[in-house]
C-alpha positions as CSV (number, residue, x, y, z in Angstrom):
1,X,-6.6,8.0,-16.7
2,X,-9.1,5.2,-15.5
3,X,-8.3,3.7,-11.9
4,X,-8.4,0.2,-13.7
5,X,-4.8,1.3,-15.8
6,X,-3.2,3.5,-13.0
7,X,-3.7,-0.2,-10.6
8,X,-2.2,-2.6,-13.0
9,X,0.7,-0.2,-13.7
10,X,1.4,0.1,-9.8
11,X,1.0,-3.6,-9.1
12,X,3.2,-4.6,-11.8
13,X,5.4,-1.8,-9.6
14,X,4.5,-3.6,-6.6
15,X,7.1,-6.4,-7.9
16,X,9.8,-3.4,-8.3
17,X,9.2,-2.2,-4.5
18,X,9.1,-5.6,-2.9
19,X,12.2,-6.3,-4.6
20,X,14.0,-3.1,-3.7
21,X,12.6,-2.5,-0.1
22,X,13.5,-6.3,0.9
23,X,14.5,-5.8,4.5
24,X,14.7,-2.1,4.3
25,X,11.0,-2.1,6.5
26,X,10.3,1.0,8.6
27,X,10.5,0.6,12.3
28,X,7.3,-0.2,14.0
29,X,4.7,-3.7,13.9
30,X,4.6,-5.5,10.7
31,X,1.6,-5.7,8.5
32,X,0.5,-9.3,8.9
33,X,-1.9,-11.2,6.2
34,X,-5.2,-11.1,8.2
35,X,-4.8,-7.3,8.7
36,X,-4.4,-6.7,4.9
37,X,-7.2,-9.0,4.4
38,X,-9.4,-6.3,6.8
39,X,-9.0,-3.6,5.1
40,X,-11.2,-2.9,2.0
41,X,-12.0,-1.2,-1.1
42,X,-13.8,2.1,-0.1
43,X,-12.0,2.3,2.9
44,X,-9.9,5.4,4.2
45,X,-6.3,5.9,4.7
46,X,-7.3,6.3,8.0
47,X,-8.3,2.3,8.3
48,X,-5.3,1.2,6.6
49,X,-3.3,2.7,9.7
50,X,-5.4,1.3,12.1
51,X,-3.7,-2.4,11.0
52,X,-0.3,-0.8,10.0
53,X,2.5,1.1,11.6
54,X,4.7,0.3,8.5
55,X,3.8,2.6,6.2
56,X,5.6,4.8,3.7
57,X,3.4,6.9,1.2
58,X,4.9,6.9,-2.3
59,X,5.7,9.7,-4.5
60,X,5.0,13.5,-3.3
61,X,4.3,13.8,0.4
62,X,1.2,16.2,-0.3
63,X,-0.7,15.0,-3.5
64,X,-3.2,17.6,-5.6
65,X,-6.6,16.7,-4.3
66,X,-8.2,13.9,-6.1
67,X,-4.7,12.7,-7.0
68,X,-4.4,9.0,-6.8
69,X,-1.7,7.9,-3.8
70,X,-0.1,5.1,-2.8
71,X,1.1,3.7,0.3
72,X,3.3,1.0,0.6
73,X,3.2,-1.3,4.3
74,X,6.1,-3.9,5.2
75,X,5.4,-7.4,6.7
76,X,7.9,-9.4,7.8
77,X,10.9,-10.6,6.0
78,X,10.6,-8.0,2.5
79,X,7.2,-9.5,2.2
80,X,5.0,-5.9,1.7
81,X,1.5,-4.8,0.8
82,X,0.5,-1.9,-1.8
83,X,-2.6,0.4,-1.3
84,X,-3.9,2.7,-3.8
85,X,-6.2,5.7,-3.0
86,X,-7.8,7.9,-5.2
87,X,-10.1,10.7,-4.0
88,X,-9.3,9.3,-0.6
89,X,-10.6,6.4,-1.3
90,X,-8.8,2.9,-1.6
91,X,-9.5,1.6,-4.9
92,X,-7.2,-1.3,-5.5
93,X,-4.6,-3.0,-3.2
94,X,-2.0,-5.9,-3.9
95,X,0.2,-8.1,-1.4
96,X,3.4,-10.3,-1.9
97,X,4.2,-12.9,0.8
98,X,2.4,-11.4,3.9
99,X,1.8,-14.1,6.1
């Protein structure tokens, strides 16, 4: 499956997991706007929790290698931000109402 078609099915699913994790944000700093904004395509998992302590990786909790991942981060009131790794790699991310 091309990383193009696994992104715009998860960010069409973004809309699903804002909309059920509204308010429902792990304990810890929220992911603001201008920390999303830092993190880039290439980057590691590792950067993405430099910014964010909010983090909950979706699906299986140890993914075949090469096996795309996704993590999702919480802002502040249900607004939340989507990562998506593949090969360890992030590839594609999407936001909805960070601030």
């Amino acid at each position: 499956m091309k990383k193009s078609a696994i992104a715009g099915g998860c960010v069409l699913g973004l809309l699903v997991i804002a909309g059920a994790c509204k308010g429902s944000a792990t304990a810890g700093d929220p992911l603001t706007l201008a920390e999303y904004q830092k993190i880039k395509a290439g980057s590691s998992a590792e950067t993405l929790f430099r910014y964010a302590t909010t983090c909950q990786q979706d699906g299986e909790t140890q993914p075949a290698d090469g096996y795309p991942t996704t993590w999702t981060c919480f802002g502040t009131d249900g607004s939340s931000a989507v990562f998506f790794y593949s090969e360890g790699e992030l590839f594609s991310k999407a936001q909805s109402g960070l601030v």
